[in-house]
LOGU-337102 format. One record per residue (C-alpha): x, y, z. Coordinates in pm, whole numbers, padded with zeros to 5 digits. Layout:
+--------+--------+--------+
:      u :      v :      w :
+--------+--------+--------+
:      X :      Y :      Z :
...
+--------+--------+--------+
***
This chain:
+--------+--------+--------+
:      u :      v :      w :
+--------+--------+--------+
:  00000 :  00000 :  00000 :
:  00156 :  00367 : -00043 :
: -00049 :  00683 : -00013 :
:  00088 :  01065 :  00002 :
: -00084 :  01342 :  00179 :
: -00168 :  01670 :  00029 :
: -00187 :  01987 :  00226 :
: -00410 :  02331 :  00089 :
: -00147 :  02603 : -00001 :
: -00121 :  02821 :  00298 :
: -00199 :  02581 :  00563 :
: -00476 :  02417 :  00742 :
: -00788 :  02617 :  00857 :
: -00794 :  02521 :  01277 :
: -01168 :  02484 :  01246 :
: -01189 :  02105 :  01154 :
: -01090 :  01776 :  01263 :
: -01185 :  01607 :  00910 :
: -00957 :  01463 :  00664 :
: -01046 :  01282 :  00375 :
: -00909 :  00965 :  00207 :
: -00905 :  00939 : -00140 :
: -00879 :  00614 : -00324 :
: -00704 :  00618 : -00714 :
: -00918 :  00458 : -01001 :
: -00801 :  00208 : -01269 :
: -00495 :  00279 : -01439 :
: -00361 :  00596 : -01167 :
: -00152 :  00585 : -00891 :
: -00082 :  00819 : -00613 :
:  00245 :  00924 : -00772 :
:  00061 :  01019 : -01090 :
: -00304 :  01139 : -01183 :
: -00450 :  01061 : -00823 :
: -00183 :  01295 : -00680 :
: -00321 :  01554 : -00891 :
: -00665 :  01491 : -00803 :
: -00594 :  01503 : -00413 :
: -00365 :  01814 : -00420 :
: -00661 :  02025 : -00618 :
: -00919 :  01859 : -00366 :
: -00724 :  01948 : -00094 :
: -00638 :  02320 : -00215 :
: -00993 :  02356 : -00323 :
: -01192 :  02207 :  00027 :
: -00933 :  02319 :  00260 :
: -00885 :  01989 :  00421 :
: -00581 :  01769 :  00406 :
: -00619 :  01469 :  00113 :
: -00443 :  01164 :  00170 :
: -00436 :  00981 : -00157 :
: -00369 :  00600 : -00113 :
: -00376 :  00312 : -00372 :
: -00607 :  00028 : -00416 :
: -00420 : -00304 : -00329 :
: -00282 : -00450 : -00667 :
: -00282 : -00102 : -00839 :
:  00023 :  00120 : -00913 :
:  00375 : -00021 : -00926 :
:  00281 : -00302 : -00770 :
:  00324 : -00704 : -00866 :
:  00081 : -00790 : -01138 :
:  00087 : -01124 : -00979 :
: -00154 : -01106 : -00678 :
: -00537 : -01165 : -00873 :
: -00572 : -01518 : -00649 :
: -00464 : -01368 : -00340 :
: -00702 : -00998 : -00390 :
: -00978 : -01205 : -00525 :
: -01034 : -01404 : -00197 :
: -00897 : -01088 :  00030 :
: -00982 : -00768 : -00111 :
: -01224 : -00659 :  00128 :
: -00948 : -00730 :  00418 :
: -00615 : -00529 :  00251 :
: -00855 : -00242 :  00154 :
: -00949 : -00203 :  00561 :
: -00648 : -00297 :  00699 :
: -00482 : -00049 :  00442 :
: -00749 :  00278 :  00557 :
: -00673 :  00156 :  00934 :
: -00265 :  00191 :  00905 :
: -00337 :  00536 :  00693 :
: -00557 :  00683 :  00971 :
: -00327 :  00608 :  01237 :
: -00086 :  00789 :  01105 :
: -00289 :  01099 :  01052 :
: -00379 :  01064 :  01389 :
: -00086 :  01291 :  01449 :
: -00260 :  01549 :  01283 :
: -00542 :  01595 :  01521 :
: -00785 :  01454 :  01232 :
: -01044 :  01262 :  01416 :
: -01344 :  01235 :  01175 :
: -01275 :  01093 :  00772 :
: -01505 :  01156 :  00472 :
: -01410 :  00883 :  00255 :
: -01385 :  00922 : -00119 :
: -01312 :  00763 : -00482 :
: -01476 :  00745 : -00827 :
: -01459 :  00448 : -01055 :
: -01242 :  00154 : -00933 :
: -01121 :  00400 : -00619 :
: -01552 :  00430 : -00536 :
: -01558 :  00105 : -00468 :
: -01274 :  00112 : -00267 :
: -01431 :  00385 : -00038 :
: -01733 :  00194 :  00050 :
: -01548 : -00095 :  00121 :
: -01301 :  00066 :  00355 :
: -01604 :  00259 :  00568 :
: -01707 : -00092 :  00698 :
: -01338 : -00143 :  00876 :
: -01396 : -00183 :  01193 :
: -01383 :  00107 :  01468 :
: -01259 :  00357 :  01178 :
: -01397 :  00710 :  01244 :
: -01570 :  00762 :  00904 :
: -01850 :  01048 :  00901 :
: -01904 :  01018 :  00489 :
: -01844 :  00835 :  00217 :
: -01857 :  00980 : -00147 :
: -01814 :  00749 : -00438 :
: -01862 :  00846 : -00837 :
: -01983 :  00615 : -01053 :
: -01823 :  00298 : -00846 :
: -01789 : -00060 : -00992 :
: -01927 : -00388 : -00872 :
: -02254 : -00434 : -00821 :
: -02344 : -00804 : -00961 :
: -02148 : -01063 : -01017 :
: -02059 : -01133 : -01399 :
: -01878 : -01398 : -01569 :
: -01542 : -01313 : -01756 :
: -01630 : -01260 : -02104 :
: -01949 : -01123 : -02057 :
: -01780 : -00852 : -01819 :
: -01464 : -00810 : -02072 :
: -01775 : -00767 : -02343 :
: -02000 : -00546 : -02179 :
: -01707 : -00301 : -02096 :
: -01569 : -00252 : -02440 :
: -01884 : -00157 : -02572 :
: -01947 :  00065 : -02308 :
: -01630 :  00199 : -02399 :
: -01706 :  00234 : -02809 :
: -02071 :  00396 : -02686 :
: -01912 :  00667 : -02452 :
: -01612 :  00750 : -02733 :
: -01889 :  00795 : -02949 :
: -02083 :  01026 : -02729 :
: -01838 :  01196 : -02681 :
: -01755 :  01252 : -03012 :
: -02052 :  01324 : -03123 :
: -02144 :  01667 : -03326 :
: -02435 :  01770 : -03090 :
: -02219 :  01646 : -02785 :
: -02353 :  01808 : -02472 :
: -02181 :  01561 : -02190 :
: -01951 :  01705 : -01955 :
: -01599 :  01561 : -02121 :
: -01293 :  01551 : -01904 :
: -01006 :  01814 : -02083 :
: -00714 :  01671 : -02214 :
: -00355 :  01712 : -01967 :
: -00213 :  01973 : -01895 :
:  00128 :  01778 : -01948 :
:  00384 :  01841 : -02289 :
:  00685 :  01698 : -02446 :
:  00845 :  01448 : -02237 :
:  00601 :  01467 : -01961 :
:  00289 :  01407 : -02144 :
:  00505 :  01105 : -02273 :
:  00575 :  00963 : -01911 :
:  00216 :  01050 : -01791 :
:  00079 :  00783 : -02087 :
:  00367 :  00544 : -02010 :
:  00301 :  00558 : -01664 :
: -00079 :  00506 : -01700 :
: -00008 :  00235 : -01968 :
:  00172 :  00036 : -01720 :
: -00015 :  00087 : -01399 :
: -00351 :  00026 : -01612 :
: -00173 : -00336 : -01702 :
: -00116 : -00373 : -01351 :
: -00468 : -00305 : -01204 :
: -00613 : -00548 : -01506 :
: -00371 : -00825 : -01423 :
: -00454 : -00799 : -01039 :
: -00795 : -00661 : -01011 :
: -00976 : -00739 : -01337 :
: -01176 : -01082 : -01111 :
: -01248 : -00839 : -00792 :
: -01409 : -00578 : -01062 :
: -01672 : -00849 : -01207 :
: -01806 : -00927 : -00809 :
: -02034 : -00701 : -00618 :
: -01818 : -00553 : -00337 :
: -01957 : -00219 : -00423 :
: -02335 : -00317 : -00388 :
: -02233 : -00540 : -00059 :
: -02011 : -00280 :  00093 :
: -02311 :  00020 :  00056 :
: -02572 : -00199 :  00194 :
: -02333 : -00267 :  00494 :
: -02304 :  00088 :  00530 :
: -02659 :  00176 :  00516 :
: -02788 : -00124 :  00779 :
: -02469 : -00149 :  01002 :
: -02377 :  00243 :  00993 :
: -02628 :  00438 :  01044 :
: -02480 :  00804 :  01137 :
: -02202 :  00781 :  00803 :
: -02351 :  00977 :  00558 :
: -02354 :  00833 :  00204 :
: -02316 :  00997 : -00174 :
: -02294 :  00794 : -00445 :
: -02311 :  00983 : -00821 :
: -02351 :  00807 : -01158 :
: -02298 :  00880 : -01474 :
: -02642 :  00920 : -01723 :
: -02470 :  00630 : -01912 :
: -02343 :  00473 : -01640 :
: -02073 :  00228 : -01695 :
: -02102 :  00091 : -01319 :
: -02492 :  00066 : -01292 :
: -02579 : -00022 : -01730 :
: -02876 :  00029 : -01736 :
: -02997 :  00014 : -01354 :
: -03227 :  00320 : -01209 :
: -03007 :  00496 : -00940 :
: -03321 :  00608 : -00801 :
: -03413 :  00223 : -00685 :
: -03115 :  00171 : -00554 :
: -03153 :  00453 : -00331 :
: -03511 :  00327 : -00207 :
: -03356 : -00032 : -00073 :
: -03067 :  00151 :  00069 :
: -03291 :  00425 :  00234 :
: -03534 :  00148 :  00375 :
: -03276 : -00083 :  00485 :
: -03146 :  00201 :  00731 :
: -03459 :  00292 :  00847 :
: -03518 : -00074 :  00926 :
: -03216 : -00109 :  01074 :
: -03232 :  00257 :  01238 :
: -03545 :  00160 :  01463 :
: -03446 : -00218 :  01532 :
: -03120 : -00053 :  01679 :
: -03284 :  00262 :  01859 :
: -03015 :  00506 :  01692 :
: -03052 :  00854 :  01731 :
: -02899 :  00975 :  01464 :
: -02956 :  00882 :  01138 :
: -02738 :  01040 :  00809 :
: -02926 :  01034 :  00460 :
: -02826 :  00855 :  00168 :
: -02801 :  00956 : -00179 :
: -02831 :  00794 : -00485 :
: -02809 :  01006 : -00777 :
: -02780 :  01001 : -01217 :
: -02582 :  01323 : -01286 :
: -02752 :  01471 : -01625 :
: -02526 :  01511 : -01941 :
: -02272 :  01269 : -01793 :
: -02072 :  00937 : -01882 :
: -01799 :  00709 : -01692 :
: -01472 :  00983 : -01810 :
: -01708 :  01279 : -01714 :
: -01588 :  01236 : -01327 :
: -01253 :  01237 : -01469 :
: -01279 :  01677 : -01505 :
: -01090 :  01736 : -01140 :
: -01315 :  02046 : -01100 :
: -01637 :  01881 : -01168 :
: -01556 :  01564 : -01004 :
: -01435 :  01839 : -00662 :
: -01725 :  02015 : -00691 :
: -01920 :  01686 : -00647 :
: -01711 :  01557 : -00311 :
: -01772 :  01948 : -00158 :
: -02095 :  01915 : -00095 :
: -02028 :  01588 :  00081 :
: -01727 :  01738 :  00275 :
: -01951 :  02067 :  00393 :
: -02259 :  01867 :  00455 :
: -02000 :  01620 :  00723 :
: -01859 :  01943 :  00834 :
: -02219 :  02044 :  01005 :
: -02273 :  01689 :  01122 :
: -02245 :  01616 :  01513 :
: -01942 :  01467 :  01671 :
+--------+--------+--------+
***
């Protein structure tokens, strides 16, 4: 595991005890676009970002698919424990949890480690929600691919479309080597834990088992991680579970869930840092207010 924490330019407000944890999607690293992502976040919310890697991704082995498949769920929690301790230091006592794509999933899956202090999770667009055979996951995710190139490409396009890097010459070069490689990587390792529904388990854990964690999930209007799936349903049963398991438990307080399509959007929309920080904001100010 390796993760890297951003500070906003200028310092820390002393008006918070929240940090958040963000998780890289498929193909990044935190010593590549993820670092970028948490170093805007952390400029932009004020908060201190601590961007950490999915087990098997970045420069990892590409050799560990048997051992994630069976113990994903374990290295993600043990890996947000270790990182939380160590932030410890820095008088951060609450977490909002957060991740889009790949790194989603990896958020809702780490807010179920036990005893973390996790007020919020947000997640954009995160993978695995039923379980799907090899080729028929391999199949439905290159046409998903074709269908959002051509969306995006399209004359009357409206979507929100992630810009192309900043990066030239010989950086631009070693960004798409470096994503090349760590995108090999991720497949090798990950590609069985991203056709099994750890998302879908890990947010109904949430919603029964933690009732005061707030939780945001966003997908695309051609969602890659939901097909075609209503966002709106899946809010319902998560809603409903809590309640359920609100009043069988007596808990006072109770944090909403959300559930939502995001018009004009596909899969790469979340990858515009501004939108995609503009999204996690309203999670961060909406903990912020929340009781200790």
């Amino acid at each position: 595991m390796r993760s890297q924490t951003f500070f906003p330019r200028g310092g820390l407000p002393g008006n918070s005890d929240i940090g958040i944890i963000m998780w890289n999607h498929y193909g990044s690293s935190v010593t590549s676009d993820t670092a970028g992502d948490a170093a805007a976040a952390a400029n932009h919310l004020r908060r201190p970002v601590t961007a950490i890697n999915r087990p098997g991704s970045g420069l990892t082995s590409p050799y560990q698919s048997r051992k994630l498949t069976r113990g994903y769920e374990r290295v993600v929690q043990q890996d947000v424990l270790s990182v939380v301790e160590r932030l410890s230091v820095l008088g951060l006592r609450r977490f909002v949890l957060a991740g889009r794509s790949a790194g989603g999933a990896a958020a809702l899956i780490a807010a179920n480690a036990p005893g973390l202090p996790v007020v919020a999770v947000h997640a954009q667009e995160p993978v695995g929600w039923d379980w799907q055979e090899p080729a028929a996951a391999e199949h439905d995710y290159n046409a998903y691919r074709s269908r959002q190139k051509e969306l995006l490409a399209a004359p009357d396009n409206t979507l929100i479309s992630p810009l192309p890097t900043e990066k030239t010459g010989w950086d631009k070069l070693h960004r798409m080597g470096q994503n090349i490689v760590h995108g090999l990587i991720d497949r090798s390792n990950n590609q069985d834990v991203f056709r099994q529904p750890l998302a879908c388990m890990a947010a109904y854990n949430i919603a029964r088992n933690l009732p005061g964690v707030q939780l945001d999930m966003h997908f695309a209007e051609y969602s890659l991680a939901l097909g075609t799936e209503d966002p709106q349903e899946l809010q319902m049963g998560l809603r409903v579970s809590r309640m359920q398991a609100a009043r069988s438990g007596g808990h006072a307080v109770v944090a909403p869930i959300n559930a939502v399509a995001v018009p004009n959007t596909v899969h790469s929309s979340f990858d515009l840092r501004t939108f995609s920080i503009g999204l996690l904001e309203q999670t961060v100010r909406a903990a912020e207010t929340m009781p200790l």
